[in-house]
Structure formats: C-alpha cells, structure tokens
N, C-alpha and C positions, 0 to 999 in steps of 0.2 A: 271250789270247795262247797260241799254240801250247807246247807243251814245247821242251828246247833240241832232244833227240833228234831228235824229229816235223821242224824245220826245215832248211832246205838252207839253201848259202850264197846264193842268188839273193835269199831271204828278209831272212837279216842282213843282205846286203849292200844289200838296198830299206831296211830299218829304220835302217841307220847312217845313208844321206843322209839320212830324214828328221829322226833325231838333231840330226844335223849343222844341217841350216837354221834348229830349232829354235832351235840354240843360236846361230847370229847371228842371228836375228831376236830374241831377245834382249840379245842387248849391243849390239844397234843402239839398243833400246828402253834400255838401261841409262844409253846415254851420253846420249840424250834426257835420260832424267829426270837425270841429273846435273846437268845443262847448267841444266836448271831450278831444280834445288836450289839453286847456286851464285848465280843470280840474286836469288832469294828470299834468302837469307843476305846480299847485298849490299847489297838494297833496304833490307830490317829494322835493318841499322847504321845506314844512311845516313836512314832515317827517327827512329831512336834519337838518333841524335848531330844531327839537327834539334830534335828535341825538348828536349836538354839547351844546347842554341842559345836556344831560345824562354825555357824553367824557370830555367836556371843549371846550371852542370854539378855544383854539389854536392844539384841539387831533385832529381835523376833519377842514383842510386847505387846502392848497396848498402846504404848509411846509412837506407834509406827501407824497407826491407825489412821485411814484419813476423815479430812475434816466433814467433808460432806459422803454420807456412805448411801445407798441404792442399792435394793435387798435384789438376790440374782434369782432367790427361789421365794416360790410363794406356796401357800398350803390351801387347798378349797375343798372347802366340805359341801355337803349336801344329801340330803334323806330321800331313801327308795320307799319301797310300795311299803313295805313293811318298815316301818317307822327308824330305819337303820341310819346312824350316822356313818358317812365316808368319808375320808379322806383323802385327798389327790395332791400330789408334788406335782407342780409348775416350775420348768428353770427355765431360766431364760440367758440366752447364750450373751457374755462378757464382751465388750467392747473395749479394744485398749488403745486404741488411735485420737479416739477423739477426745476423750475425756482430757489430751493431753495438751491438745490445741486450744481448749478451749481455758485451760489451768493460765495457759502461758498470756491468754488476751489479759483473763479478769485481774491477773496480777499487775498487768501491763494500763490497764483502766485504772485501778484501784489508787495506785501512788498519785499522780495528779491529781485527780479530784479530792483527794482524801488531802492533800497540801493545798489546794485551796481553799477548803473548806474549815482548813487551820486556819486561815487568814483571816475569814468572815469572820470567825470566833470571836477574837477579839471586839467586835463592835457590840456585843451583846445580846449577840443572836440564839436563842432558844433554840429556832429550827433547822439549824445547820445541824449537829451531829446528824437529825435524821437522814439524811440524803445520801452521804455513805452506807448507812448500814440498807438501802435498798437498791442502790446500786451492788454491792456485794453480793442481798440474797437472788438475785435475776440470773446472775450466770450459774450460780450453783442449782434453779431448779431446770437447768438444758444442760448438765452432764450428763454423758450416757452411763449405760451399763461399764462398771468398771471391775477387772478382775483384782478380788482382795491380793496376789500375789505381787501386783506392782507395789503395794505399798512397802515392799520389804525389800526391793531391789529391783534391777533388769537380771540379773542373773542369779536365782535363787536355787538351793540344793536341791535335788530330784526328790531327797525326805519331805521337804517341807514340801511339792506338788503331790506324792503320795498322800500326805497327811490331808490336804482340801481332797482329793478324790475318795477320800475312805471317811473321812467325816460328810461327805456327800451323801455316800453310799448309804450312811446311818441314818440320814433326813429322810428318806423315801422306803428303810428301812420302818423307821420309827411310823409313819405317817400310815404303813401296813400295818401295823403294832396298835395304833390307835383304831383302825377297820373294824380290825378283831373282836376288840376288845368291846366294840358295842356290838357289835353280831353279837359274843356271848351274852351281854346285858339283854338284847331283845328277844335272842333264844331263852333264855331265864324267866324273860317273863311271859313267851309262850308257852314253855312249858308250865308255870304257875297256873295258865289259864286253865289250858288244857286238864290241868289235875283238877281244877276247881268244877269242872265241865264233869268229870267224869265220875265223880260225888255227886252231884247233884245226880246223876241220871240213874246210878245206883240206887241213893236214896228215892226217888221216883218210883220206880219199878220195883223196891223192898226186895234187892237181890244182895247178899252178902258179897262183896268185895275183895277179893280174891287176893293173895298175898303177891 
C-alpha cells in the first residue's frame, strides 16, 4: 500500500468503496451464520428434552454430571496483520477406556487409606484429614479425555448423541460468529480512517467534496 502522502483522493476514495462492500458482504455473511446458529441451539434443546422424554427427566441433569470434568474442546484466539481477532475451535477426541480403569483403582485406593486414617483421628492428629484429600486429588489429575455421554449411561438414545453432535456444531459455529464479528469492528475502523484520510486531503487541496 502506497504511503498516505504518495495517494490522491481518487485513491481513498476507490479504497473506501471497497471498504465499504467489504463490510456488507460481511454482515450479509453474519446474519447467515446467525440464522444458523439459532437453528442448531434449537435443534440441541429439542433433541435434549426428547431424550429426557425417553431417560426421565431426572436420567439426563446435572445430577449425572461427573465429579472430575476435562473440557474436549478448546477455543484459541489470536490477531493477524491487521489487528483482527480469530478464533479457532480445538477438539480433542474422547477417551472412554481409561478414564474407567482408572475410576475403578482410585476407589479401590481411597476406602483403606481413608479407614485408616479414621483411626489416627482419634489420637489428635491435625494432619491426618490432609492426606486423603491428596491422595484423592492425584488420580483425578491422570484421567483422560472422557466422553460427556458416559455419564448418562452405556446405552443412551440416538436423541441425546444428536443433541452433543449439534450443540458441537454450534461451538465452532459460534467461534466463526465471534471471527466475524471483529472483521467487522476492524473494517469499521478502517473505514473511519480512511474517511478521516480523505477530509483531510480535500481540505488540503481546497477541492469541494463530492457527494
């Protein structure tokens, strides 16, 4: 790109319309993916609350939730040349084997030590409670990746796996949604330049300014 100096207003003044179309061919694109989003959010209830239809509405809660959770997706941002913020969806594929091996140890650890350390109690020991609760947290941070779906069963309705595939869909939906949306903040404020830019060179040159 030229310097400001170097350019005439013929220039800005080519630069700002394409600014410009830019930024409605973006919020054309914005309201699309909205339009989408909302859909997907609508489906994922309506596939949920079939599910708790089929289960029972207290099989499929927050009651079912497990104790130690491990996010599957993650979101990373990061800015381009032009001061853009983006956004990028990270999943990370679910592990259901281990997480289950390893449920079965810490339980299996937990009862003894936690019955002996009943025992100490009584002599008037401070530091005993501690020693269970870090034996407990050790195995919960080497669970793996665990698929939210076990916690609601080994055999759950084909509703409830539609419902995580489409509220998925909305996460990386959304996370384009968020892209967007500062593309058009930093189109907005290229364009603001650019009009600032193109005043000035008017008034410079004492040329009337064209409608």
């Amino acid at each position: 790109m030229a310097p400001a100096e170097d350019r005439g207003p013929s220039e800005v003044c080519e630069e700002l319309d394409q600014t410009i179309l830019h930024l409605f061919d973006v919020l054309e694109s914005l309201q699309t993916k909205r339009e989408s989003f909302n859909r997907l959010v609508e489906q994922g209830w309506f596939s949920l609350s079939k599910s708790r239809y089929a289960m029972g509405n207290k099989s499929v809660s927050a009651l079912q939730y497990g104790h130690q959770m491990t996010p599957l997706t993650r979101v990373n941002t990061r800015k381009n040349e032009e001061d853009q913020v983006e956004f990028h969806v990270v999943s990370e594929a679910a592990d259901t084997s281990k997480p289950k091996a390893e449920k079965t140890t810490t339980i299996e650890e937990i009862g003894p030590s936690d019955q002996v350390l009943r025992r100490r109690k009584g002599a008037g020991k401070t530091e005993a409670p501690v020693q269970p609760q870090e034996e407990i947290s050790l195995p919960a941070e080497k669970l793996g990746k665990q698929d939210p779906l076990t916690w609601f069963g080994i055999l759950v309705p084909q509703s409830l796996r539609q419902a995580q595939k489409t509220f998925q869909e909305g996460i990386c939906l959304a996370a384009e949604i968020a892209s967007m949306q500062s593309e058009i903040e930093t189109t907005r404020k290229r364009y603001r330049a650019l009009l600032e830019e193109k005043r000035k060179l008017f008034a410079k040159e004492n040329v009337l300014e064209p409608l």
